[in-house]
PDB file of N, CA, C, O and CB in Angstrom:
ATOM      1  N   UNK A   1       7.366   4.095   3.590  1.00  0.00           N
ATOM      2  CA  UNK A   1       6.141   3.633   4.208  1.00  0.00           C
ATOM      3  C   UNK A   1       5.745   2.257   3.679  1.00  0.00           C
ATOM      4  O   UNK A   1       5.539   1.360   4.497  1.00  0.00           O
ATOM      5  CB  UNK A   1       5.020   4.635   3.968  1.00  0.00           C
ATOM      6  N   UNK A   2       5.610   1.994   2.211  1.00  0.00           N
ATOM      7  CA  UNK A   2       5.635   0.816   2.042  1.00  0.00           C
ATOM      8  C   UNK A   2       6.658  -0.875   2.472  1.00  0.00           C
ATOM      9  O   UNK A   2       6.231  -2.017   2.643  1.00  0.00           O
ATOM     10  CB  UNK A   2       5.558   1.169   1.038  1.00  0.00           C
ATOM     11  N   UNK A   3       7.793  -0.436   2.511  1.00  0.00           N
ATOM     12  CA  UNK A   3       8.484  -1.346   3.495  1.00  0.00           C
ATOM     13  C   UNK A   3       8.084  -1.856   4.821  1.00  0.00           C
ATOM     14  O   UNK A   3       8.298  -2.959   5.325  1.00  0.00           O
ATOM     15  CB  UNK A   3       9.503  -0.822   3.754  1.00  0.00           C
ATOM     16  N   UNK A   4       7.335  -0.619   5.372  1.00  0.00           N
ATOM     17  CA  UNK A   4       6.843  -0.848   6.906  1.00  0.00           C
ATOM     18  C   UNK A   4       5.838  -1.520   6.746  1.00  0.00           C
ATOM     19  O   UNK A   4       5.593  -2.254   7.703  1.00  0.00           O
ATOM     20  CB  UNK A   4       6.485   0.331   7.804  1.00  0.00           C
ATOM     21  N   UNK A   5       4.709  -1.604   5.395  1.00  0.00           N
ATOM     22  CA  UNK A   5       3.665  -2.376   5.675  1.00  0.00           C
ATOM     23  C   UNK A   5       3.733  -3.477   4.977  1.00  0.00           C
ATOM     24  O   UNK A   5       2.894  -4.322   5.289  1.00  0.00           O
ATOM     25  CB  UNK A   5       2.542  -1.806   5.512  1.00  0.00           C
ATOM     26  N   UNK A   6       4.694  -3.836   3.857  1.00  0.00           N
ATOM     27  CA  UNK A   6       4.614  -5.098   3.348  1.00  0.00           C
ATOM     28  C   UNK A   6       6.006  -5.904   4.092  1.00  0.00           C
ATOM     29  O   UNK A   6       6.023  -7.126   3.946  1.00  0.00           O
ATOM     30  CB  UNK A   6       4.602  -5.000   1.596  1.00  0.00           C
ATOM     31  N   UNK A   7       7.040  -5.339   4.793  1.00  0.00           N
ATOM     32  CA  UNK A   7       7.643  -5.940   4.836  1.00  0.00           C
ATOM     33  C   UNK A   7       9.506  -5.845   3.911  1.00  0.00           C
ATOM     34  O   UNK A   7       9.679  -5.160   2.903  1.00  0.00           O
ATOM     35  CB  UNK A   7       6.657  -6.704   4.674  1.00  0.00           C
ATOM     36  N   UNK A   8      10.115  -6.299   4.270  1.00  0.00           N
ATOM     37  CA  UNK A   8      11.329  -6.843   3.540  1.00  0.00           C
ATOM     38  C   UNK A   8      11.369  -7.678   2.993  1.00  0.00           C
ATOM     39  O   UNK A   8      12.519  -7.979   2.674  1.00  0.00           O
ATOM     40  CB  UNK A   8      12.179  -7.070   3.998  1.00  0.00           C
ATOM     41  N   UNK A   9      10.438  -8.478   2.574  1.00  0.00           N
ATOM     42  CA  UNK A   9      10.808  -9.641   1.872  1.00  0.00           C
ATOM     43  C   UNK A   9      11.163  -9.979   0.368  1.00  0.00           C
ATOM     44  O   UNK A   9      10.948  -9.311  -0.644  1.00  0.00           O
ATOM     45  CB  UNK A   9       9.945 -10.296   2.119  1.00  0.00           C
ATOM     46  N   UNK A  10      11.648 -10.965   0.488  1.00  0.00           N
ATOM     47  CA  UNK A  10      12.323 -11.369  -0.931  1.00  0.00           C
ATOM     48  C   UNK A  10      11.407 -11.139  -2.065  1.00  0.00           C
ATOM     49  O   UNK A  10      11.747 -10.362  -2.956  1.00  0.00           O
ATOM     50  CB  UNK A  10      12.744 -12.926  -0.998  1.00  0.00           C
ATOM     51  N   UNK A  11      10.121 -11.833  -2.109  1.00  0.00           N
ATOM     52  CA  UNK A  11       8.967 -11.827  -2.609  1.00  0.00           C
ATOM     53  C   UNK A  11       8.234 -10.711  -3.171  1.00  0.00           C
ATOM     54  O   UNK A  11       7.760 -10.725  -4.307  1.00  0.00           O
ATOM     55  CB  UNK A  11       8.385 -12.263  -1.841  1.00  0.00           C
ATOM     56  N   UNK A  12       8.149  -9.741  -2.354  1.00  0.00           N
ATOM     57  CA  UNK A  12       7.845  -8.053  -2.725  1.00  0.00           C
ATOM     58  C   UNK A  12       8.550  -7.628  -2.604  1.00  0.00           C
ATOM     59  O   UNK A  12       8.449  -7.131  -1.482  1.00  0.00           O
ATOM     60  CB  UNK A  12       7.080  -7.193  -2.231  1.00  0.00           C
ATOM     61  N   UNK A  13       9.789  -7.268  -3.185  1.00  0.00           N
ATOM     62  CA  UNK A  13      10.746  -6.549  -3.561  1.00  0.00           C
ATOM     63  C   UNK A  13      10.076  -5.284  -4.105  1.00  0.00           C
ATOM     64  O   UNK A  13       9.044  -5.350  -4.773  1.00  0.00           O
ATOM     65  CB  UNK A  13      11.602  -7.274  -4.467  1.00  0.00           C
ATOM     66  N   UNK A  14      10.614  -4.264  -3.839  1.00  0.00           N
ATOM     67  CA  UNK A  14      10.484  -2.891  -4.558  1.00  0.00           C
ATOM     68  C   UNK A  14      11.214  -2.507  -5.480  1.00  0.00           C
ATOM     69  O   UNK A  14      10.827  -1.619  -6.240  1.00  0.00           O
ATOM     70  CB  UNK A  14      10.592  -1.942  -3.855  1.00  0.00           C
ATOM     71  N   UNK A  15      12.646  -3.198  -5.635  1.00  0.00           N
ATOM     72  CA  UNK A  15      13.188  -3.276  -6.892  1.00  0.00           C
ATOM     73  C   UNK A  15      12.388  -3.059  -8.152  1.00  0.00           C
ATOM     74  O   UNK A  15      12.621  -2.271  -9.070  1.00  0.00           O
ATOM     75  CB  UNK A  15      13.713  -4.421  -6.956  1.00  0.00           C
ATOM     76  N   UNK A  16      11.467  -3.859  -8.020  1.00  0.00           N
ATOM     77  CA  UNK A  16      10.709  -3.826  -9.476  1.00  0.00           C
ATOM     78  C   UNK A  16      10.461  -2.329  -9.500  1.00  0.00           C
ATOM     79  O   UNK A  16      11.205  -2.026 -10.433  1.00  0.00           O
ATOM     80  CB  UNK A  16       9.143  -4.816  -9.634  1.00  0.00           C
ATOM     81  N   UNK A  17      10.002  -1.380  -9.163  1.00  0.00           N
ATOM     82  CA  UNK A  17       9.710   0.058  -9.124  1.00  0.00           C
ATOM     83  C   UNK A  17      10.481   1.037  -9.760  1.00  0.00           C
ATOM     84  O   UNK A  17      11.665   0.814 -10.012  1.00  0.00           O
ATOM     85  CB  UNK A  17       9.683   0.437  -7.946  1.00  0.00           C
ATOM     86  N   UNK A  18       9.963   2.052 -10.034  1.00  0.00           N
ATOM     87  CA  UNK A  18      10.448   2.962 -10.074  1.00  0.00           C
ATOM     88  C   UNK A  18      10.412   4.048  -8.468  1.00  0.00           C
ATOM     89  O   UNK A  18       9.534   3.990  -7.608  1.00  0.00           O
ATOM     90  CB  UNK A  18       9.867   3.345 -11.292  1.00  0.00           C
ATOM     91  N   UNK A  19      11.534   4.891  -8.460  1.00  0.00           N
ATOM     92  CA  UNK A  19      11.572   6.144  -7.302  1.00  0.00           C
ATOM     93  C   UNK A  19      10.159   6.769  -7.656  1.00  0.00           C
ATOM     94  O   UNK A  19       9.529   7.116  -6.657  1.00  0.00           O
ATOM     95  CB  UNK A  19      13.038   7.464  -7.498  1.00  0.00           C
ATOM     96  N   UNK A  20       9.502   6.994  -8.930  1.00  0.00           N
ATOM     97  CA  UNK A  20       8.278   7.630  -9.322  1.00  0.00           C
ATOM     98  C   UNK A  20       6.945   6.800  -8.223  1.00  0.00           C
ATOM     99  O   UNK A  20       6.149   7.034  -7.313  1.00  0.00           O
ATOM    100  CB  UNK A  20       8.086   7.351 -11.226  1.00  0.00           C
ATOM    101  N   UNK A  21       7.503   5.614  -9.213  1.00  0.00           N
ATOM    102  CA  UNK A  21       5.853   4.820  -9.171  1.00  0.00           C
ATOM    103  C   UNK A  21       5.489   4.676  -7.324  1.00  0.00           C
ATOM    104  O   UNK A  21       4.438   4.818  -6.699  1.00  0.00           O
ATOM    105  CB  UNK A  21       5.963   2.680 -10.116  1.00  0.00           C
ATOM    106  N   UNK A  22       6.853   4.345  -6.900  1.00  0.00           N
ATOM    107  CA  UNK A  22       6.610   4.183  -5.010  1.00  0.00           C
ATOM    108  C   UNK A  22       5.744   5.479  -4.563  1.00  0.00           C
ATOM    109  O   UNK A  22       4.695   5.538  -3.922  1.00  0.00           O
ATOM    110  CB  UNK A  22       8.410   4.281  -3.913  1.00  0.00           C
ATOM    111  N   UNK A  23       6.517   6.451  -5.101  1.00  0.00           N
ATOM    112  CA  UNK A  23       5.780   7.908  -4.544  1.00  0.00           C
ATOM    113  C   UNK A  23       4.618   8.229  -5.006  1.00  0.00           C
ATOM    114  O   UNK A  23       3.917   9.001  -4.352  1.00  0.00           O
ATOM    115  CB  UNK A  23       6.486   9.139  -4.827  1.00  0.00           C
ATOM    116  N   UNK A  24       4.068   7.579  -6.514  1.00  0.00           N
ATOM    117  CA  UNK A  24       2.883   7.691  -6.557  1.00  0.00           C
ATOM    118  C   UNK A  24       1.782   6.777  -6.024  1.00  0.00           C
ATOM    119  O   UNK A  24       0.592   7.085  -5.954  1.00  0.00           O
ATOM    120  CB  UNK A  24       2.793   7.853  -7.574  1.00  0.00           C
ATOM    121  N   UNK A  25       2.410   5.436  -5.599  1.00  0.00           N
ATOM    122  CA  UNK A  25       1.223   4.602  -4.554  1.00  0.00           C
ATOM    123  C   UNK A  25       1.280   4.940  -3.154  1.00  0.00           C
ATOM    124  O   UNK A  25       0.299   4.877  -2.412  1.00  0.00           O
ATOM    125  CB  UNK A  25       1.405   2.942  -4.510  1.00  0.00           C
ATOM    126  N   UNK A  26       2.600   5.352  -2.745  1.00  0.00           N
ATOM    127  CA  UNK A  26       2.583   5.989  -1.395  1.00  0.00           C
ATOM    128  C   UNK A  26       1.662   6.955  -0.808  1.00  0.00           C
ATOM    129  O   UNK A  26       1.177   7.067   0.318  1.00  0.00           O
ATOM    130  CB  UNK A  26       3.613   6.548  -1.277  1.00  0.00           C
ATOM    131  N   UNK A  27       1.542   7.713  -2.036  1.00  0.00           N
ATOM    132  CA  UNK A  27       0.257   9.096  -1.497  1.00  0.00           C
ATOM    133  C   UNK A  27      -1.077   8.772  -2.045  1.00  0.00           C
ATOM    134  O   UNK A  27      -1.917   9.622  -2.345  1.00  0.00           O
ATOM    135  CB  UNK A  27       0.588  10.886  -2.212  1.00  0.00           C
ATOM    136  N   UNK A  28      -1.291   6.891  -2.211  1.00  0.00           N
ATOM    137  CA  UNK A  28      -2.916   6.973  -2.228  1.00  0.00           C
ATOM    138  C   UNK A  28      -3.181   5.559  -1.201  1.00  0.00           C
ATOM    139  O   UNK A  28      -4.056   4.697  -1.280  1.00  0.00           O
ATOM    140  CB  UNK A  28      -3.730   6.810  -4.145  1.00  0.00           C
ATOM    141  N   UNK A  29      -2.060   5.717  -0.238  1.00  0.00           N
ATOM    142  CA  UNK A  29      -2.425   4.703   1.278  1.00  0.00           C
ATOM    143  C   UNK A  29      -3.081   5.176   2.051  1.00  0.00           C
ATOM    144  O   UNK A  29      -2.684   6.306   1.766  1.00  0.00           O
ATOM    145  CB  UNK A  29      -1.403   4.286   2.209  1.00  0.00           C
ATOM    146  N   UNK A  30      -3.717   5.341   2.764  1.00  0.00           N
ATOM    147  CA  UNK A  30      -4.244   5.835   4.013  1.00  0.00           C
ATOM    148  C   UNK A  30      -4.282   4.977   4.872  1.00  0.00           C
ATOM    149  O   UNK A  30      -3.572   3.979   4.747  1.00  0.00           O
ATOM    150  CB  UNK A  30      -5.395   6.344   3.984  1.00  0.00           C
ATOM    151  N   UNK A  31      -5.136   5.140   5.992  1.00  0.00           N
ATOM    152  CA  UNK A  31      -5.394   4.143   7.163  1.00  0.00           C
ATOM    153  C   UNK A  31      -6.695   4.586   7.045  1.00  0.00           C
ATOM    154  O   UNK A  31      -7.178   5.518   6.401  1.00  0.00           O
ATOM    155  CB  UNK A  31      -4.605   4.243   8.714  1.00  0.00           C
ATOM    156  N   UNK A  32      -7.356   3.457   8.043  1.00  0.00           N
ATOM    157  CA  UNK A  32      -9.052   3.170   7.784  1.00  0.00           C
ATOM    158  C   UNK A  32      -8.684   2.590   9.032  1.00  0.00           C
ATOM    159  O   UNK A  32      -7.626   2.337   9.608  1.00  0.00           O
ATOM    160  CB  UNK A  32      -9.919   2.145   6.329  1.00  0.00           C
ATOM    161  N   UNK A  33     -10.202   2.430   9.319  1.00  0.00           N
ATOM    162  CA  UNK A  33     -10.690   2.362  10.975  1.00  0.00           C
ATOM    163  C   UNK A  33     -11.616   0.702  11.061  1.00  0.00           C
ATOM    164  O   UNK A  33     -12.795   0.520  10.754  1.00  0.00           O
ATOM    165  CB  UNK A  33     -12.066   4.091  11.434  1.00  0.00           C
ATOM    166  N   UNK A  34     -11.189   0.261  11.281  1.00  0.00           N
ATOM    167  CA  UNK A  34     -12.254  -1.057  11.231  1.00  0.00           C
ATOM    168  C   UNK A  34     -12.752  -1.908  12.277  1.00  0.00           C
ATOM    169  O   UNK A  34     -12.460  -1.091  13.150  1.00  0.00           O
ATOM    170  CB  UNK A  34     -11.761  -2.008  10.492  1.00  0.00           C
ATOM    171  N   UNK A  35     -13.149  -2.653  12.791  1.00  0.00           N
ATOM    172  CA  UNK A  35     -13.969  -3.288  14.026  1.00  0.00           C
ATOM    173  C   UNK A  35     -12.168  -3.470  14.893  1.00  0.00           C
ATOM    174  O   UNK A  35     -11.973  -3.158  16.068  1.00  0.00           O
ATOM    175  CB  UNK A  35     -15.219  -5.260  13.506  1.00  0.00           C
ATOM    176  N   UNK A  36     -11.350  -3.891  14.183  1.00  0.00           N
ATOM    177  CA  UNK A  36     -10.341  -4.463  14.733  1.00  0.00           C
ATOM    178  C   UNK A  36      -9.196  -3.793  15.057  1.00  0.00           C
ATOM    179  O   UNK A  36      -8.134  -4.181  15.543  1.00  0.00           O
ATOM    180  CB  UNK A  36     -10.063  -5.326  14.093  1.00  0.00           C
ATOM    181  N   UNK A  37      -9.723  -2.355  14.588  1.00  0.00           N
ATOM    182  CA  UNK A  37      -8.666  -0.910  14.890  1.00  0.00           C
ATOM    183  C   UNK A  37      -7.966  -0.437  13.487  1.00  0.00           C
ATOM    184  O   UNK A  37      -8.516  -0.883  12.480  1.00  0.00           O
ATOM    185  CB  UNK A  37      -7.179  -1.331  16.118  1.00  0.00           C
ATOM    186  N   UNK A  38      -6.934   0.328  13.304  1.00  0.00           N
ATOM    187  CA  UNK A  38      -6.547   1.087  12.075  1.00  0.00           C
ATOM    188  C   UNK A  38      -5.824   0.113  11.504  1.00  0.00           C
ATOM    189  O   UNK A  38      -4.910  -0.453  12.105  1.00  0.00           O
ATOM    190  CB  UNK A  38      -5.767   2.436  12.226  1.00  0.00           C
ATOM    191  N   UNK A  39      -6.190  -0.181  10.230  1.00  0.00           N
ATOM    192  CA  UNK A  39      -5.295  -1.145   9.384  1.00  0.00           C
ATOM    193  C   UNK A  39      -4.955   0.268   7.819  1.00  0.00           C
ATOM    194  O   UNK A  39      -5.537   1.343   7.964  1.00  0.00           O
ATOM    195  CB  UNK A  39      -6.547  -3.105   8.821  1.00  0.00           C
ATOM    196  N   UNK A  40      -4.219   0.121   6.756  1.00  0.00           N
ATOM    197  CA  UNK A  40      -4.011   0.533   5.801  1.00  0.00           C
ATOM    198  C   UNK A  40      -4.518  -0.040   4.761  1.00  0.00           C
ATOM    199  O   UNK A  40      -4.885  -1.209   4.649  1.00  0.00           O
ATOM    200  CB  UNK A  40      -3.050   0.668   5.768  1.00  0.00           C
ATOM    201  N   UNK A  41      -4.543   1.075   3.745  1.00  0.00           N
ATOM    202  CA  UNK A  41      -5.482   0.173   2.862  1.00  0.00           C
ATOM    203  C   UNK A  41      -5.155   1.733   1.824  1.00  0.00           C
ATOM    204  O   UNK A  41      -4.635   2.819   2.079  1.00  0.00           O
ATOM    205  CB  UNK A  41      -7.540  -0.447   3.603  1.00  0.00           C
ATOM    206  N   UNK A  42      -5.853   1.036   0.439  1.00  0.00           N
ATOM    207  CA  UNK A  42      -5.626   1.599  -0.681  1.00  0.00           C
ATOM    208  C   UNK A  42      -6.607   1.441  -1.461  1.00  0.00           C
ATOM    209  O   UNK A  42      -7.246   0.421  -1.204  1.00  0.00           O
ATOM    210  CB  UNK A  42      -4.609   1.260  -1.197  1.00  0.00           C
ATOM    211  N   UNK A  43      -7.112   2.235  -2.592  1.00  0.00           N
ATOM    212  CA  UNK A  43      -7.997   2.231  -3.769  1.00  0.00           C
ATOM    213  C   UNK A  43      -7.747   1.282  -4.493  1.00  0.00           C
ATOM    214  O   UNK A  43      -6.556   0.984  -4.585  1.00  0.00           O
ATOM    215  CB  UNK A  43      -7.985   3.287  -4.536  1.00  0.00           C
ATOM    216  N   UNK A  44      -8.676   0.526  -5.206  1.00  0.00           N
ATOM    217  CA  UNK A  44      -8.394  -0.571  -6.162  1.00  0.00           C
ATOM    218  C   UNK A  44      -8.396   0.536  -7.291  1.00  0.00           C
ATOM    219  O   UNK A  44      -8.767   1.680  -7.031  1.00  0.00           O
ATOM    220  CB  UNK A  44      -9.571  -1.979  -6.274  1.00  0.00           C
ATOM    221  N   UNK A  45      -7.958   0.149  -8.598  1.00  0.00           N
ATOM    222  CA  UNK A  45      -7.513   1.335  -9.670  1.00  0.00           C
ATOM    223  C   UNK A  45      -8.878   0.918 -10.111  1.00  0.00           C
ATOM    224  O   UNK A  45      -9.821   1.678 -10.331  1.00  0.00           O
ATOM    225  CB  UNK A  45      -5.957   1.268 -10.875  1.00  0.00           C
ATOM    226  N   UNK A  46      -8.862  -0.867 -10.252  1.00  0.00           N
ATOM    227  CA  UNK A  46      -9.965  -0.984 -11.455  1.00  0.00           C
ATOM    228  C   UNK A  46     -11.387  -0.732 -10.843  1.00  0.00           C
ATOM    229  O   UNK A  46     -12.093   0.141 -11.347  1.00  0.00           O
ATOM    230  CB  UNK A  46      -9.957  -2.576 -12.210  1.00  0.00           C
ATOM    231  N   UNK A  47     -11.808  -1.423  -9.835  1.00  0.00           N
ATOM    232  CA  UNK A  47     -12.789  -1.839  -9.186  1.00  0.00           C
ATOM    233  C   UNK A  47     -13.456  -0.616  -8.170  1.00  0.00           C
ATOM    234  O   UNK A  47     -14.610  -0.542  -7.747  1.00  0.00           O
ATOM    235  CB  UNK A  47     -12.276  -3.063  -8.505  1.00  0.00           C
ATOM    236  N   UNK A  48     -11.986   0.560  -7.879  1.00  0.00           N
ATOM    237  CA  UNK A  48     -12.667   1.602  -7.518  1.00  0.00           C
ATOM    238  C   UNK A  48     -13.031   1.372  -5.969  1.00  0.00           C
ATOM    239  O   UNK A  48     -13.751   2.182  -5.384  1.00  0.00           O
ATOM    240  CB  UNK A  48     -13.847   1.781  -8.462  1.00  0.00           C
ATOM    241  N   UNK A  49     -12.478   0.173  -5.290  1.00  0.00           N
ATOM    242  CA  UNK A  49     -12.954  -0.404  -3.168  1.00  0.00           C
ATOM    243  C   UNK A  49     -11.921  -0.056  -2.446  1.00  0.00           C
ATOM    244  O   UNK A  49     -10.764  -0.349  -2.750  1.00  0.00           O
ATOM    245  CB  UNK A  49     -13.111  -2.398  -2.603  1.00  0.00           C
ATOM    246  N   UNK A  50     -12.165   0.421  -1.705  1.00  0.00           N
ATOM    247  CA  UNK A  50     -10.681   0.113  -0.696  1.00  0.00           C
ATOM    248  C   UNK A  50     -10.603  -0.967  -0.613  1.00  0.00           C
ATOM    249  O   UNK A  50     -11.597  -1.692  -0.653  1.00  0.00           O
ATOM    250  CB  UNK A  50     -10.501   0.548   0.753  1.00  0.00           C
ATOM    251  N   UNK A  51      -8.996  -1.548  -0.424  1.00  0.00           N
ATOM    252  CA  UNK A  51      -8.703  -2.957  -0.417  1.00  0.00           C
ATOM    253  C   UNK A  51      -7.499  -3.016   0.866  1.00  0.00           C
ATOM    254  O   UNK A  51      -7.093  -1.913   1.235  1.00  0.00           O
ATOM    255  CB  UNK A  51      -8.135  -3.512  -2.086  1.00  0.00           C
ATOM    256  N   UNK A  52      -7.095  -3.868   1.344  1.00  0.00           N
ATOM    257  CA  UNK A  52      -6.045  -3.898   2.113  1.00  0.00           C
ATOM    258  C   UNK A  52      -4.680  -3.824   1.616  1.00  0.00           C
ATOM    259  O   UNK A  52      -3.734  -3.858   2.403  1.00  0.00           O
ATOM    260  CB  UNK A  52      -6.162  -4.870   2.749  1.00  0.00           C
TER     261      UNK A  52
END
């Protein structure tokens, strides 16, 4: 799922990851509803907002 929303690129590589760590940001994505229709989005760890 994350590939589909950031992309392939060189830049965000998932390499850096672990098989763990993907599966543990994977199950705190959701989708959200906004003036402009469903975008994805995630918890900030520190700040506690959804963020894009």
């Amino acid at each position: 799922m994350i590939e589909q929303i950031i992309g392939k690129s060189q830049t965000h590589s998932l390499k850096l990851f672990t098989k763990e760590e993907i599966d543990w940001l994977e199950g705190r994505i959701f989708k959200r509803q906004t003036k402009r229709g469903e975008e994805f989005a995630v918890k900030c760890f520190v700040r506690e907002k959804e963020i894009k």
